[in-house]
C-alpha positions in Angstrom: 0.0 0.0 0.0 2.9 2.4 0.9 4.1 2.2 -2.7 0.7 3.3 -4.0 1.2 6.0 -2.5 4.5 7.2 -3.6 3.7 6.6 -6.8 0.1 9.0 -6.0 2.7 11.5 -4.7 5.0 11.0 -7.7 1.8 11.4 -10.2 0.6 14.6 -8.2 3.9 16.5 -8.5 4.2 15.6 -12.2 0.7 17.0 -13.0 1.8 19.9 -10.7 5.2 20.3 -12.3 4.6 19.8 -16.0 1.9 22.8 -16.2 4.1 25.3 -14.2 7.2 24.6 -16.1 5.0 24.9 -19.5 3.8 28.1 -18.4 7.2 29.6 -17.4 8.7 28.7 -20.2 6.2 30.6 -22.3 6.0 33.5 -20.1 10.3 33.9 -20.3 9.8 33.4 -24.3 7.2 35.8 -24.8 8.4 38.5 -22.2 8.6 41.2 -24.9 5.0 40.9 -25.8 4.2 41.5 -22.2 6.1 43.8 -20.6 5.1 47.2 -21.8 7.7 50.2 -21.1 9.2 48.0 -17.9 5.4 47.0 -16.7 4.2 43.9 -16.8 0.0 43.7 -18.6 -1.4 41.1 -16.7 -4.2 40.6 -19.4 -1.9 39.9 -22.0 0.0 37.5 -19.8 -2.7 35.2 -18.9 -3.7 35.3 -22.9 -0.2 34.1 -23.9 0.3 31.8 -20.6 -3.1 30.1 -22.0 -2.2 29.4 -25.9 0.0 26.3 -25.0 -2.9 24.7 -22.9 -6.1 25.9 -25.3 -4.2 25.2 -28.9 -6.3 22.3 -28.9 -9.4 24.3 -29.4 -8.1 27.6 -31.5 -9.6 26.3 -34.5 -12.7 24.2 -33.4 -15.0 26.5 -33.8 -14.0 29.4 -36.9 -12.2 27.6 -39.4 -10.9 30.3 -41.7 -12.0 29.1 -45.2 -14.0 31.4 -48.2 -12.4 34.8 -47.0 -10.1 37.0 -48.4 -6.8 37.2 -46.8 -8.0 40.3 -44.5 -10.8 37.9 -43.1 -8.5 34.9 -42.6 -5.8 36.8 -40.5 -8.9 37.9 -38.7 -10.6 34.7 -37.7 -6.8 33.0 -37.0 -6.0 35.8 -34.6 -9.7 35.7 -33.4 -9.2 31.7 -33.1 -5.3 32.8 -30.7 -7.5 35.1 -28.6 -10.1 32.4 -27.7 -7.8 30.0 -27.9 -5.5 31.6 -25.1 -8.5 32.7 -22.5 -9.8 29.3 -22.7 -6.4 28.3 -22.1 -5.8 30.1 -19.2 -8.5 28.7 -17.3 -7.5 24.7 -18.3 -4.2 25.7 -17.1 -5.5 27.4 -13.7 -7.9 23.9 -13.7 -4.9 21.9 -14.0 -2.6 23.6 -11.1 -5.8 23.7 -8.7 -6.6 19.9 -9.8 -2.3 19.1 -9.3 -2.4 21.0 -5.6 -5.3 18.9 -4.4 -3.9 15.5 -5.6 -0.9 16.3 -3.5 -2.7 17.3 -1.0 -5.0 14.4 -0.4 -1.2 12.1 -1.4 0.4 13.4 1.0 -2.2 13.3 3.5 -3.0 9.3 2.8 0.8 9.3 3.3 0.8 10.7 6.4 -2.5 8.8 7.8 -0.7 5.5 6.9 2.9 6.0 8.6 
């Protein structure tokens, strides 16, 4: 049973982990698109934190076909903006879903020692 929960603690931290490093590593790559004369535009952040985790569904709903090239920039940058606020909020799901499966790992651990 002990090693269960290892591995329970193990799988926590990597569903923890994996989302935060993602979302650093986008935020240090795309620094110049957010930081605005030395401030940091916490609007555009969260849009641009959100694109790795909603690029899933960018073009599920407007698929750019039967414009001119004026409408299809339009729908593929519309398709980035949705794309990144849905994003955001699967990424915040996934760091709230990560910190309650430690939690509860590391709480079984304890209960059983």
């Amino acid at each position: 049973m002990l090693k269960s929960n290892q591995c329970s603690v193990k799988q926590a931290l990597t569903r923890l982990i994996a989302p935060i490093a993602i979302a650093a590593v986008t935020a240090f790559l795309c620094q110049p698109l957010y930081m605005a004369g030395g401030k940091c535009d916490y609007c555009i952040l969260a849009l641009l934190i959100g694109i790795p985790f909603g690029i899933q569904k960018m073009t599920l709903w407007f698929v750019p076909f039967g414009y001119g090239i004026a409408g299809t920039v339009a729908m593929f940058a519309f398709d980035i903006l949705i794309g990144g606020l849905i994003g955001f909020f699967v990424f915040a799901y996934r760091i709230i879903s990560g910190i309650l499966l430690l939690t509860t790992a590391v709480i079984r651990l304890l209960i059983r020692k």
